[in-house]
C-alpha positions in Angstrom: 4.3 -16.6 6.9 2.1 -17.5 3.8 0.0 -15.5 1.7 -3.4 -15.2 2.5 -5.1 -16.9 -0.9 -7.4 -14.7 -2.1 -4.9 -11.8 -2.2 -2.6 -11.9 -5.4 -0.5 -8.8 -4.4 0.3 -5.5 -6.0 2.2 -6.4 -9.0 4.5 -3.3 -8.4 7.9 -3.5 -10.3 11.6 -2.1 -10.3 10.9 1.6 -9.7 7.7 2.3 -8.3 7.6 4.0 -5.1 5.8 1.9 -2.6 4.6 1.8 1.4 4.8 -1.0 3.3 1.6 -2.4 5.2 1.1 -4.8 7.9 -1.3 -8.2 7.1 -4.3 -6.5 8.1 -3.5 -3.4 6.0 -1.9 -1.2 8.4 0.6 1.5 7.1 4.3 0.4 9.0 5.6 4.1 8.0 8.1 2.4 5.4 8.2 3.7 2.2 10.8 3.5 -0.7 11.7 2.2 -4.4 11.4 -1.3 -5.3 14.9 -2.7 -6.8 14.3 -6.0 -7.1 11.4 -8.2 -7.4 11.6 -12.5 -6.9 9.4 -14.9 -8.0 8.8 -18.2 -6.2 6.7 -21.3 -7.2 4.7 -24.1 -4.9 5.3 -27.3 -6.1 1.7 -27.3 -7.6 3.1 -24.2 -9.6 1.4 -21.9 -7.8 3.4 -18.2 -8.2 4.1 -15.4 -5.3 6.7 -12.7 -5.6 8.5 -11.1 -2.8 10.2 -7.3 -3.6 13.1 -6.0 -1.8 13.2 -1.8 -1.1 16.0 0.5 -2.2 18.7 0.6 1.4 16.5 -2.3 2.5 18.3 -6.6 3.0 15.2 -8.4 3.2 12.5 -9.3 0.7 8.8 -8.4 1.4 5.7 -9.9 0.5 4.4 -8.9 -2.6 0.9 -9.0 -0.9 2.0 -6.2 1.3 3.0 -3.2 -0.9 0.8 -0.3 -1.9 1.8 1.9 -4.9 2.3 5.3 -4.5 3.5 6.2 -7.7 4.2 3.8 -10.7 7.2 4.3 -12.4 7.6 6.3 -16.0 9.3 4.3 -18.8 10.1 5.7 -22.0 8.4 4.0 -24.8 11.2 3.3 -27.4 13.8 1.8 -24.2 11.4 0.6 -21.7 13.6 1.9 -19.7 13.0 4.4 -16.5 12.4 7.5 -17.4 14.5 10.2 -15.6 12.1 12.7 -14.9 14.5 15.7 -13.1 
């Protein structure tokens, strides 16, 4: 599957709770927390990133997450905030 070109994805990152849509932009009814992101390059440098869900094997197409919430970080660590 490739990335449609005029779609440069969401840009989420470790922590934010995301859904999962479909290539049209239909919600699949999978949501969860992103734990890893990967970057990939085209050998004429272009850049997409795939994200892998907390519980989840398989990467996702960065193209196909919607935020929910973004994640807190506190601003001395950059680290996530635990909010409980």
């Amino acid at each position: 599957m490739s990335k449609p070109l005029s779609d440069h994805g969401s840009h989420a990152n470790i922590g934010d709770l995301v859904k999962i849509c479909t290539e049209t932009g239909m919600d699949t009814g999978v949501t969860g927390v992103i734990v890893e992101v990967k970057e990939f390059y085209s050998w004429s440098m272009e850049v997409w990133r795939k994200v892998r869900l907390h519980g989840k094997l398989d990467f996702v197409e960065d193209y196909k997450v919607r935020i929910i919430s973004k994640a807190v970080k506190h601003e001395g660590t950059g680290k996530n905030k635990d909010t409980g």
